[in-house]
C-alpha positions as CSV (number, residue, x, y, z in Angstrom):
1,X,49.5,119.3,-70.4
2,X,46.1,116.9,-70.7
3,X,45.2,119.6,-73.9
4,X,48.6,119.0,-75.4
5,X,48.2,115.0,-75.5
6,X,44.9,115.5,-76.7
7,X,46.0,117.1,-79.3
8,X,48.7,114.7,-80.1
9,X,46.1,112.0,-80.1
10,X,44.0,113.6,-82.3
11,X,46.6,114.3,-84.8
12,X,48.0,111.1,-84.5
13,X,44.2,109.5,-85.7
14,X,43.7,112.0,-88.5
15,X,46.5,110.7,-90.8
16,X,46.4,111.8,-94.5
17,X,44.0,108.6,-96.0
18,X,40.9,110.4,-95.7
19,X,42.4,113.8,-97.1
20,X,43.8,111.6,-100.3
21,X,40.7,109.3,-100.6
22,X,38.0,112.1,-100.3
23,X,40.2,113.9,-103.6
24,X,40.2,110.8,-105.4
25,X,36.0,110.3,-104.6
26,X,33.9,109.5,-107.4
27,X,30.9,111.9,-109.2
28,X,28.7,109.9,-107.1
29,X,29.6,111.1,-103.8
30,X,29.8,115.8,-104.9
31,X,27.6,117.6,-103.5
32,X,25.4,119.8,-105.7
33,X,27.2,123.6,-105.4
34,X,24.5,124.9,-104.0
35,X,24.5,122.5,-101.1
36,X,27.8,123.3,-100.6
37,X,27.6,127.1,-100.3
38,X,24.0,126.7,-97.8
39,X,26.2,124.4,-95.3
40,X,29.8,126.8,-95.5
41,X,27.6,129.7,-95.0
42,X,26.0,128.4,-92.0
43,X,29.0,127.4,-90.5
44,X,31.0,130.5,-91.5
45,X,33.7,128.3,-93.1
46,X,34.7,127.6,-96.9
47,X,36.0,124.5,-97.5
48,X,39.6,123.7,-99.5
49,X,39.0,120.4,-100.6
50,X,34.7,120.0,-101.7
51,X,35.5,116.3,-101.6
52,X,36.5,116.5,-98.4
53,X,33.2,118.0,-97.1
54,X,31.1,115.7,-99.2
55,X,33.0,112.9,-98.0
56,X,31.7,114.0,-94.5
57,X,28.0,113.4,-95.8
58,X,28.4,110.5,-97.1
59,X,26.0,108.0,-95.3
60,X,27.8,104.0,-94.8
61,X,24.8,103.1,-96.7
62,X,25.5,104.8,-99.8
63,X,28.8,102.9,-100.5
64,X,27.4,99.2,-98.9
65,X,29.3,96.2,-100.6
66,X,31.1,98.6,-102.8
67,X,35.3,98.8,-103.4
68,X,34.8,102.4,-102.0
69,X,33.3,101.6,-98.4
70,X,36.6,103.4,-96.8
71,X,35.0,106.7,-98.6
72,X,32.1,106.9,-96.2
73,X,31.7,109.7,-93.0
74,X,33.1,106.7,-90.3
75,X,36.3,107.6,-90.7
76,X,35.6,111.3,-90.3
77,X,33.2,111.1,-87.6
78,X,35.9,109.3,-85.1
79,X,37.7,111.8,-86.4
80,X,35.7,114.3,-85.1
81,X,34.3,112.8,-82.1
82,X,37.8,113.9,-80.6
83,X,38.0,117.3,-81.7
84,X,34.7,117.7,-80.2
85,X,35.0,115.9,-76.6
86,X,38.6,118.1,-76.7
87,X,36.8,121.3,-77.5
88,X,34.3,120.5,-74.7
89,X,36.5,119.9,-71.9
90,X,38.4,122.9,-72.6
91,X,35.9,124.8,-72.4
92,X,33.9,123.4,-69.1
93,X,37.4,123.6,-67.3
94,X,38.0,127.5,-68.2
95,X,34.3,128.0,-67.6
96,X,33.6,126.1,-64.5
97,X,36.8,126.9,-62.6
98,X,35.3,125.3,-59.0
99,X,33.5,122.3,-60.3
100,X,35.1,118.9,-59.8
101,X,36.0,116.4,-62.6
102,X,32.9,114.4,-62.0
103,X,30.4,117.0,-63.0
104,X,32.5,118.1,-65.1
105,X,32.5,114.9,-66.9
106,X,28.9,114.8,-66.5
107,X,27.9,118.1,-68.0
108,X,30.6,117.2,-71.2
109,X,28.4,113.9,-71.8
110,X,25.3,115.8,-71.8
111,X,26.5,118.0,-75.0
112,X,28.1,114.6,-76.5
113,X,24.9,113.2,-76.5
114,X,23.9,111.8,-80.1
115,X,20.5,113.2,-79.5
116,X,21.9,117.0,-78.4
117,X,24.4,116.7,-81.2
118,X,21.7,115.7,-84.2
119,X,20.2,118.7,-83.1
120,X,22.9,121.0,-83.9
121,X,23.1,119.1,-87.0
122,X,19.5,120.0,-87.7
123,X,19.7,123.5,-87.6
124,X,22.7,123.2,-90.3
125,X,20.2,121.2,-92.0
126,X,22.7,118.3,-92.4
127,X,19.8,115.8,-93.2
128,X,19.0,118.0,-96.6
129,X,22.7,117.6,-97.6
130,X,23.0,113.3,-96.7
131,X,24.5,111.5,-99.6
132,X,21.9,108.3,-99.5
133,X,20.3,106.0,-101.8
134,X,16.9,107.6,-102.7
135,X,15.0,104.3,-101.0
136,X,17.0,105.2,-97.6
137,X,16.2,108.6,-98.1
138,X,12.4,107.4,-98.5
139,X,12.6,105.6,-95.3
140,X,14.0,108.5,-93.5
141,X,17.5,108.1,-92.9
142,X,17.8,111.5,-93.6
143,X,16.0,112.1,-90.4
144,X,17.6,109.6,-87.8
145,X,19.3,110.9,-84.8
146,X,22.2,108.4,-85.2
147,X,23.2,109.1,-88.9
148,X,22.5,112.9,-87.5
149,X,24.8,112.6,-84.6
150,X,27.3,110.8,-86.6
151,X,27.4,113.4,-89.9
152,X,27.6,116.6,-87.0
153,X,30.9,114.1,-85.7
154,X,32.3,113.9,-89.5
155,X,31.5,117.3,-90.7
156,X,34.0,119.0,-87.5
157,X,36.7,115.8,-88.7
158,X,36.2,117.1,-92.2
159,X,36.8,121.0,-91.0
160,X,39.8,119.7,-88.4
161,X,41.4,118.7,-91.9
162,X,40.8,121.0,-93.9
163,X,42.1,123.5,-91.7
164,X,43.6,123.2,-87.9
165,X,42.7,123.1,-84.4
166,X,42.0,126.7,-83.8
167,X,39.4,127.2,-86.3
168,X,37.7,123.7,-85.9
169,X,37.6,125.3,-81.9
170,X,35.8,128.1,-82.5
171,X,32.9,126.5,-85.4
172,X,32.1,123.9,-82.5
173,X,31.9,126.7,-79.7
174,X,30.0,128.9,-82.0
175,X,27.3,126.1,-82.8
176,X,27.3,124.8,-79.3
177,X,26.7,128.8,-78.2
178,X,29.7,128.7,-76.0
179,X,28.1,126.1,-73.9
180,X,25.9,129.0,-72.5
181,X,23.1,127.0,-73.3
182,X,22.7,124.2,-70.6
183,X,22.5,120.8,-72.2
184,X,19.7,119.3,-70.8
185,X,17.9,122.3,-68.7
186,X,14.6,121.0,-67.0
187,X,11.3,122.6,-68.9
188,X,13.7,124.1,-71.1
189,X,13.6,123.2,-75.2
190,X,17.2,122.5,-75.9
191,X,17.4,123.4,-78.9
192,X,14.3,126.1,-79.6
193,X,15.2,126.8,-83.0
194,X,14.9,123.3,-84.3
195,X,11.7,122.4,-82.6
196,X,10.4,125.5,-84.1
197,X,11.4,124.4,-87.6
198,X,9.5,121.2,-86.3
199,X,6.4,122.9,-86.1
200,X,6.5,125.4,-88.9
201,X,7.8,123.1,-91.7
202,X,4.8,120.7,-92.0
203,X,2.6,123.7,-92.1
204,X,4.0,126.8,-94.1
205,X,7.3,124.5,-95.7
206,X,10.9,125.1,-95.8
207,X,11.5,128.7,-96.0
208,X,9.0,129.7,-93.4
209,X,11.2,131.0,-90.8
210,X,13.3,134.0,-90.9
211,X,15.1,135.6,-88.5
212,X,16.0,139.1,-88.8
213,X,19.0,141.0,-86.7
214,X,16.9,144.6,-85.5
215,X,19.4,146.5,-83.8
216,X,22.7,146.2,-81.8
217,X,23.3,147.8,-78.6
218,X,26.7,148.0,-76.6
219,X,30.2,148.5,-77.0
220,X,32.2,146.1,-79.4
221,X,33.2,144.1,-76.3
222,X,30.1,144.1,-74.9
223,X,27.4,143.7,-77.0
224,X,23.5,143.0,-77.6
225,X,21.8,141.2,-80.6
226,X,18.7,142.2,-80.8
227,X,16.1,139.6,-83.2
228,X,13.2,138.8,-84.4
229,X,12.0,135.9,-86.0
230,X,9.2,135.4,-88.2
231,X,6.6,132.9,-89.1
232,X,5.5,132.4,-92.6
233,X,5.7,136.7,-92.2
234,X,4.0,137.4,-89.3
235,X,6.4,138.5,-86.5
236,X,6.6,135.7,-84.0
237,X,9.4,136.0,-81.1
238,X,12.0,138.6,-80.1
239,X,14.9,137.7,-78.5
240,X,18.3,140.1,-76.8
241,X,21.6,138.5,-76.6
242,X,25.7,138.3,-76.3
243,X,25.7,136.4,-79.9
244,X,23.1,136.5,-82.8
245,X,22.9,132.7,-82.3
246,X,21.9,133.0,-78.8
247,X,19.4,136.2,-79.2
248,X,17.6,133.5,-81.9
249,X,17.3,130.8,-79.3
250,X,15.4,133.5,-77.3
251,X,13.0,134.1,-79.9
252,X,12.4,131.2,-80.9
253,X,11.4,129.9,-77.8
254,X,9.0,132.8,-77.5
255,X,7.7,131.8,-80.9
256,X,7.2,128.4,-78.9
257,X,4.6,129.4,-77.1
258,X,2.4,130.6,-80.0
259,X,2.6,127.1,-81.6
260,X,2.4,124.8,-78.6
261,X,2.5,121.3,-79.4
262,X,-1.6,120.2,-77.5
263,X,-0.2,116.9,-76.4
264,X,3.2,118.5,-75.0
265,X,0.7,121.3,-73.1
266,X,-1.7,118.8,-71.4
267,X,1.3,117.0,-70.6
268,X,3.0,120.3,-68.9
269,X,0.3,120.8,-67.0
């Protein structure tokens, strides 16, 4: 009952506007092809409309005191803020059968955080693919957990119109690891993969980290992932899980603990 009016309300704010105004976008807001094809392969989807998924990216700066300021990610990103917080609740009520609406609520604001979801956006890489001015881009816009959070938000309003519900449902529960991943877990690195990137990229650059799937174990309905990841080609972590995504969390924490941040030791101790 609550899911259906959800989903009512959702359909009601999505409208058509943003699907005709992101086909009618100007040169000045495509993304370069290649962009494209990175960010659909990393979230598994292919996009109908390009304009629409570039009108996602599209920072509020970009189009300041122009005619085309409607053709920013705002839109979008309320947009998606309710496919997400939908997505969310449906999932902590079928997964946490005996918990009451109050920590309920309470664990669904820890994963709507702006900060958890910029870095979900990170590990897409979202703040490669931001359409800024190259003087915001200087002054790292590209890198700010607000314009993060809020390009995460309009990228899953761009996929809930491009496609429906369903698959929007399962790209948000893929990249949130089917909430098996606690939020904010005490002396735990939410999100292992990104502070590794952190640590690697100034040192060894982009394209430093691989991760590579060694072996499966298991039935088809119940299986293991095994990876490795690697650091500028040196073997760095292994990690075992139910999803690839999860089995590289694992190894990237243990990759962690080869490249410790000094100030974040002496302050663990």
């Amino acid at each position: 009952m609550v899911a259906s009016k959800l989903k009512r309300l959702i359909k009601s704010v999505s409208g058509n506007p943003d699907r005709k105004s992101a086909r009618r976008g100007s040169k000045a807001t495509e993304l370069p092809a290649k962009h494209i094809r990175q960010l659909e392969r990393s979230l598994g989807y292919t996009f109908k409309d390009k304009h629409l998924l570039a009108q996602s990216l599209t920072h509020p700066s970009f189009l300041l005191n122009t005619r085309d300021q409607l053709k920013n990610n705002q839109r979008l990103e309320f947009l998606g803020d309710s496919v997400i917080q939908l997505v969310l609740t449906e999932k902590l009520y079928e997964k946490h059968p005996n918990l009451r609406e109050g920590k309920l609520t309470s664990m669904r604001s820890g994963y709507a955080r702006g900060d958890y979801m910029a870095r979900i956006a990170r590990e897409l890489r979202l703040g490669e693919f931001l359409i800024l001015k190259p003087k915001d881009r200087k002054s790292g816009v590209a890198e700010n957990v607000s314009a993060l959070g809020d390009a995460f938000e309009a990228l899953i309003g761009a996929v809930y119109l491009d496609s429906d519900f369903e698959t929007s449902r399962k790209i948000i529960l893929a990249l949130y690891n089917y909430l098996d991943t606690a939020a904010t877990p005490d002396g735990v690195v939410a999100n292992p993969k990104g502070k590794l990137q952190e640590r690697i990229q100034p040192l060894h650059g982009n394209n430093a980290i691989v991760y590579k799937t060694t072996g499966q174990t298991g039935s088809a309905q119940d299986r293991t992932f095994h990876v490795t990841v690697y650091c500028a080609g040196q073997p760095e972590g292994h990690g075992e899980g139910r999803t690839k995504k999860e089995a590289e969390e694992k190894a990237a924490r243990q990759a962690l603990e080869h490249f410790q941040d000094p100030v974040e030791s002496d302050s663990q101790r």
